[in-house]
C-alpha positions as CSV (number, residue, x, y, z in Angstrom):
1,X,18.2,-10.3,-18.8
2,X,15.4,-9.4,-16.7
3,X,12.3,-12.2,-16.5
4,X,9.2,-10.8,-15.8
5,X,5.8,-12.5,-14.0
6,X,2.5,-11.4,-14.1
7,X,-0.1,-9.6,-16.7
8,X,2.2,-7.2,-17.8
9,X,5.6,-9.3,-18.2
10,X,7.5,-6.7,-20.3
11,X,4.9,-3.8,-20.9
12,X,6.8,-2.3,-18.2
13,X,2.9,0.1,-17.3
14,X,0.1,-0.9,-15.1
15,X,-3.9,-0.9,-15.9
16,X,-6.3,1.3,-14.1
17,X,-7.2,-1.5,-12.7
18,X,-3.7,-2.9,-11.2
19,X,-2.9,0.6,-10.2
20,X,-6.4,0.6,-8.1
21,X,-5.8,-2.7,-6.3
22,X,-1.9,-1.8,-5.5
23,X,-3.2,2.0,-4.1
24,X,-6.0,-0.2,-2.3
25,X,-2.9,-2.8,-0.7
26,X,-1.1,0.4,0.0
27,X,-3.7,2.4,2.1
28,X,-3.3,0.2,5.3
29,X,1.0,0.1,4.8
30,X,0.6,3.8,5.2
31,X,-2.1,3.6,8.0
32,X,0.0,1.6,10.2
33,X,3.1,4.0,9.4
34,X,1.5,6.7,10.4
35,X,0.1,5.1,14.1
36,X,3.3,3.8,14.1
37,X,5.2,7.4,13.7
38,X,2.4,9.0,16.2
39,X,3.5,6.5,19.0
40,X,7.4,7.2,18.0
41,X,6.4,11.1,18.6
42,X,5.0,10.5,21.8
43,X,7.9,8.4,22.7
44,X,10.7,11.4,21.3
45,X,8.3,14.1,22.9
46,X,8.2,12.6,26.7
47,X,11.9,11.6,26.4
48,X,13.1,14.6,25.4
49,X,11.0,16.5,28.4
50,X,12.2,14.1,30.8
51,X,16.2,14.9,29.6
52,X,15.8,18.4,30.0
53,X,13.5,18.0,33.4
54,X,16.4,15.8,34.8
55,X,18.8,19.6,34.4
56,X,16.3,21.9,35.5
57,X,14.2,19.9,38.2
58,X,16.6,17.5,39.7
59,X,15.3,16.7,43.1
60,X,11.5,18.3,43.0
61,X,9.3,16.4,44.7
62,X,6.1,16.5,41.6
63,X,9.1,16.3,39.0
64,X,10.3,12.8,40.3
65,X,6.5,11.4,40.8
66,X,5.7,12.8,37.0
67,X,9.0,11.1,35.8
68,X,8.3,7.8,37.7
69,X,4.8,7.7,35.6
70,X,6.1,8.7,32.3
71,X,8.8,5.7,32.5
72,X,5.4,3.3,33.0
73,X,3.8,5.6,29.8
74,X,6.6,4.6,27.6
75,X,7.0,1.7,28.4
76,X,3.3,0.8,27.0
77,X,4.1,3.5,24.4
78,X,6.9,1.6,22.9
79,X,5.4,-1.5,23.1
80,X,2.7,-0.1,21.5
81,X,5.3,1.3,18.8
82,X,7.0,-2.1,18.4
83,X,3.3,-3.7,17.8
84,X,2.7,-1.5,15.3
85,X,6.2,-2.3,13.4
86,X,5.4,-5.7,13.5
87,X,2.1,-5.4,12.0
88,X,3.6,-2.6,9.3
89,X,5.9,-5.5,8.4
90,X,2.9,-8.1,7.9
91,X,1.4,-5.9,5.7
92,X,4.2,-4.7,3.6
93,X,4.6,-8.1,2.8
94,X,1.0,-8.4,1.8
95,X,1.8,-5.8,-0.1
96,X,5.1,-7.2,-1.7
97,X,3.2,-10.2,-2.5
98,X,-0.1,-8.5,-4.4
99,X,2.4,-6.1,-6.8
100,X,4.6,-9.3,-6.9
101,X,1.5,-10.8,-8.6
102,X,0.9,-7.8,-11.0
């Protein structure tokens, strides 16, 4: 037997209202996904360029000064990335804890 909490313990629908504030919790959870995805891109993108560089450039001169500096780019880049989990985390718990309520 399921137990319900909230308003609407066994109505089993949501209010205008409830389904405004849980599209209003949900608008940063997506936010943060998406920066979080754009540095992931980045990160795929630059890795992927320097795989294929590594066959086609070994040895160049401007390939192994490029590669040297997109090692340092990532590295903020995934930091950055990791950041941004964290924080999609926090607030998908925020989240959990509003519809929780509801």
């Amino acid at each position: 037997m399921a137990v319900g909490t909230g308003s609407n313990a066994g109505s089993g629908t949501l209010t205008e209202e409830e389904k405004e504030i849980v599209a209003k919790a949900k608008r940063p959870v997506d936010v943060m996904n998406k920066i979080r995805l754009f540095f992931m891109f980045i990160a795929v993108v630059l890795l992927v360029f320097i795989y294929f560089g590594k066959k086609l450039w070994e040895g160049t001169g401007w390939f192994d000064n490029l590669v040297s500096g997109m090692y340092q780019f990532l590295l903020w880049d995934i930091l950055l990335m990791l950041l941004a989990t964290l924080a999609k985390f926090g607030l998908v718990v925020r989240y959990n804890k509003i519809v929780k309520k509801i």
